[in-house]
Each structure stands twice: as C-alpha cells, then as structure tokens.
C-alpha positions, 0 to 999 in steps of 0.5 A: 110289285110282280105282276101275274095276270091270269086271262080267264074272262075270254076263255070262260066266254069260248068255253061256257056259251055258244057261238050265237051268243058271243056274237050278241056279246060282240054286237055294237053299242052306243055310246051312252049303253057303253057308259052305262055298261061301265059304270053298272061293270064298276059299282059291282066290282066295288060291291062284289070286293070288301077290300074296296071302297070306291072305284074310278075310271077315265077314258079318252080318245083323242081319235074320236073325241070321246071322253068319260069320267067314272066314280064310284063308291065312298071315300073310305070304309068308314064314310058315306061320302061318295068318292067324285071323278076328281077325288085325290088318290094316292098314286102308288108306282105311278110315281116311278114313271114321274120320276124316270120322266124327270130323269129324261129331262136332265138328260135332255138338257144335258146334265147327266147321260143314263149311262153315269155312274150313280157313285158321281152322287151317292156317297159309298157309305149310302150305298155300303153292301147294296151292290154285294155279289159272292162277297164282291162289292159292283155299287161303283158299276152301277148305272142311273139306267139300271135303275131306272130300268131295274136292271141294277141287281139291288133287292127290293124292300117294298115286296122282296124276300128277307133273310131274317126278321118280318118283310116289309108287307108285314111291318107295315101292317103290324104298326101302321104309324110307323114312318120311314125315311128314305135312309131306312128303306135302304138299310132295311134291303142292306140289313135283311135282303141280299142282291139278287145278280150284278148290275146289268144282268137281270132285271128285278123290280125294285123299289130300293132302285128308285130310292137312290134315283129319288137322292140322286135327284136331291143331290143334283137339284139340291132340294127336297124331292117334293119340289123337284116333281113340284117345280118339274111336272105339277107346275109347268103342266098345270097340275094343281091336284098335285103333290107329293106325300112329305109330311105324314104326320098331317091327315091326308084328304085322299081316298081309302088305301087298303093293304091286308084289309087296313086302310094307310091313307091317314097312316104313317105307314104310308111313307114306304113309297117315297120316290117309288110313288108317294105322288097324291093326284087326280084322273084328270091331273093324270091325264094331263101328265100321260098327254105330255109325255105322249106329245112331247111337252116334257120329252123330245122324241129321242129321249122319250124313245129311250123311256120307252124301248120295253127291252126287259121281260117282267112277265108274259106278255109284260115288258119294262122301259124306264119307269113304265110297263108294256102290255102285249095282249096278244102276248097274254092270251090268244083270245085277246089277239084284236085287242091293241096294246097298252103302256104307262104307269102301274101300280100296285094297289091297282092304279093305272095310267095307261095309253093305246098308240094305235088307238089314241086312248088313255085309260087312267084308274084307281081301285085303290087295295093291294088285292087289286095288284093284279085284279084292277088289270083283268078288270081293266080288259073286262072294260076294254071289252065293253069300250070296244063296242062302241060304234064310231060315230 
C-alpha cells in the first residue's frame, strides 16, 4: 500500500487567489455551517469520482465535545439504497492495526516478547524461501517486531513486484471469485517475489508479514483468527458490528469495494486481505476500538508506547510503528505547518481511523476504491480545513 500523497490544495490556494480572500477562507464558522460544508465537500466527491458509490466520515473530539457522523451516497453501484452512518464496510489495513494490538496484549500478559523469533511457531516448511538473501536463508532470524513493524525484509504479495507471471492486483481482478487461503498468499511471494533485504535492515510494507503474524496468532491461541479478534477486541470492547471475513462463499452485507472498477464486496476475491485486513466494521465500532487504545482499555502505556514509537520512514512526512502510521503535516507540506498531526490506522481503499493527540480528535472514513489509496487522505486535510474553522464554543 505505498502511500504518495501529493499537497496541491493549499498550494493552488497561495498561488491562485488574493490575500484578501484567503483571509475570508480562514474566516470562523459555526458549527452547524461546518457540518453542512462537510457533507455538501462529501456528496460531490462522490459524484465527482465514478469509482465511488458512497462516502462517510466521523469526527469526535473528546476536548470539545463535538461529534458528527456523515454518510453519503449508495450502498453500491448497482442500488438505490442510501448508505447510513452505521453502514458496515470492509476495513481494508485497518486490520493490521488490530492485529499489532493483539500482539500488544499477549506481550503484556507476558506470553511472548516482540523480540521472538517467529521459527518458535512457524514451522520451516512454512517459511521455505521468504527469508532468502544472495541465496542465504535469514527465516530463523526474523522477529514478531519485524513483522509487525515491516522491517522482516519479506515481499510483499498484496502490491510488490513479481519475477514472472500476473501481480496480484491483476489476478484478482481477472477472476473475482477466485479464493485465497492464507497458505496460498504465502507461496504466491515464495513463487514469484523475492525478498527485498535481511531482517531488520529496511523497512517495506508487506502484506505477506501480516499473514505469518495472523498463523502466529493461531498457532498460539490455538484457534481460528477470526475468534481471536472475536474474543480479543469485539467482545470485551462491545463491538457488535464487528467481525472478521471467513466465509466467502456467503454474501457479505457491506458497502461497495471497488478495485479497477469491479466491485469485491460480494467476491471471493476478497479473501486476499486476511490478517492484513479482512475485518468488516462500522464508524462507530471503530471509534470504539481507536478510544481504547488511546485510553489504555486494551494496552498499558509501556506497550502501547512501543506500538507507536513511528521510527521507520514510509514516505515523506509519513512514518510506521507497529501496525499504525504517523502523519507530519508540517513534514508533507510547508503550507499545512498549523496543522496537528495525525496517527492510526489506513487503508488502501481509502479508509482511515486516525487520531489528533494535541487536539483529542478522532477522524474515522471510509471511501471504499482502491483510487482512494491516496486521494481519501488529500480529502481528508480538505476536510481538516473545514473543521478547523469551527469556533469553540
């Protein structure tokens, strides 16, 4: 899922119009006017992009009480249906982020240490030719933290190049219905990826890392991963809405996920996340996952501390901990210097579940394409712009 996000509002702002008028633009509003800015800002994204069919959007601040909900649009291309604010969605790599808080648990209980080896779980056959640098095998040298913080050097099957034969992208695409076990993902980056460096010496996103992590978790819990996150996250934290994605062959109740144009939501195909995502959930349920983390309900601050030290560069302005990213706005664009920064969960298809410390707010979406990868984050500090109007009251 690279991430290139491109800052061209602002500079089209300073460029294209007078002083006078971006002071009018900067001009408080309330904030009923914000709410109706941002949903009119919403339904024409919607209608302005054909590889979308809806759109929603919360917003809460804990520090000043505010809290909205948007939805617009239908349920898919081929309904009427209005998409709600409690709409269930599929959560792309928002799942990661479940999945390293997982992890944080069984370190806290003191289970395991980030630092293990993962050969304690992995069988060698599983990991065969993952881990091959200049014809040297590193699988007995790699960490659960180097997964988790995709420093393990493994390819990536989900976006990463392919030494011969279709990417994955394509694969999916030309046979929707097509299923994927966790076993498969692996072999397609044994059979046709390469590793891109040893363990610990880069960092890479990869959706094949989180695939060993989702078998680790089996191995250790000794059950299916969809109970783990059932009996980990969803229960204890009340989040009925819910669940993980096993059973493809069912048609699934969630909103439109559109990659080159076809929509996977009642697709086989989908099946390609897996522990890298495959979580179906709402806003609110969201919310109530991203709150827990920031007040320690699931992780002790030590922990959590180590979750989110952001020490590996992604991309300007973009750094990774384990299982979330961090956003220096400052760091994207000199323009968006006032502008607080950001951390959580992302995901490719433009779904986000991100959280502003300095000011105590949550921003969760769901825009639901793969052409959103990078555009429902540019959208996201056109939004930011209209929020950050709003007079306190």
């Amino acid at each position: 899922m690279k991430i290139a996000i491109k800052i061209v509002v602002c500079v089209l702002i300073l460029a294209g119009i007078g002083l006078g008028t971006l002071a009018y633009m900067n001009k408080p509003i309330s904030k009923e006017i914000v709410n109706e800015k941002i949903e009119k800002h919403l339904a024409d994204i919607v209608t302005q992009h054909d590889s979308l069919s809806s759109a929603l959007l919360t917003i809460y601040s804990k520090q000043t009480g505010y809290f909205a909900q948007f939805a617009v649009g239908t349920k898919n291309h081929t309904t009427d249906q209005p998409v709600q604010i409690d709409s269930p969605y599929h959560a792309a790599s928002i799942g990661k982020t479940m999945c390293a808080a997982i992890f944080g648990m069984l370190v806290q209980e003191g289970r395991i240490s980030y630092d293990d080896k993962i050969t304690l779980w992995l069988d060698e056959s599983l990991l065969d030719g993952l881990f091959v640098v200049d014809g040297v095998n590193y699988a007995d040298q790699v960490t659960i933290r180097q997964l988790l913080s995709h420093t393990s050097g493994i390819g990536d099957y989900f976006e990463g190049p392919v030494t011969s034969g279709q990417p994955m992208i394509d694969l999916i695409t030309s046979n929707p219905n097509r299923s994927f076990k966790p076993q498969q993902l692996l072999a397609f980056t044994r059979d046709y990826q390469q590793s891109v460096g040893k363990p610990g010496q880069q960092f890479y996103y990869s959706d094949t890392g989180y695939i060993l992590l989702g078998l680790i978790l089996e191995a250790l819990e000794q059950k299916p991963y969809a109970d783990i996150l059932q009996d980990k996250i969803f229960k204890p934290l009340g989040m009925k809405n819910s669940y993980f994605m096993s059973n493809y062959d069912q048609p699934a109740n969630i909103l439109g996920i559109y990659v080159h144009g076809i929509d996977l939501s009642d697709k086989r195909a989908l099946s390609v996340d897996w522990a890298g995502g495959g979580v179906v959930t709402t806003m609110s349920d969201l919310l109530t996952f991203m709150r827990a983390l920031e007040e320690r309900t699931l992780l002790s601050d030590e922990v959590y501390k180590q979750m989110t030290a952001f020490t590996h560069h992604y991309e300007k302005g973009i750094t990774y901990g384990m299982g979330m990213m961090y956003f220096d706005f400052s760091e994207l664009s000199f323009l968006l210097g006032s502008m607080s920064d950001l951390y959580g969960g992302v995901g490719s298809t433009g779904t986000y579940a991100l959280y502003d410390k300095a000011k105590d707010t949550y921003f969760i979406a769901n825009f639901g394409s793969l052409d959103f990868t990078q555009k429902g984050l540019e959208q996201l500090i056109n939004i930011r712009m209209i929020y950050d109007r709003m007079i306190i009251e």
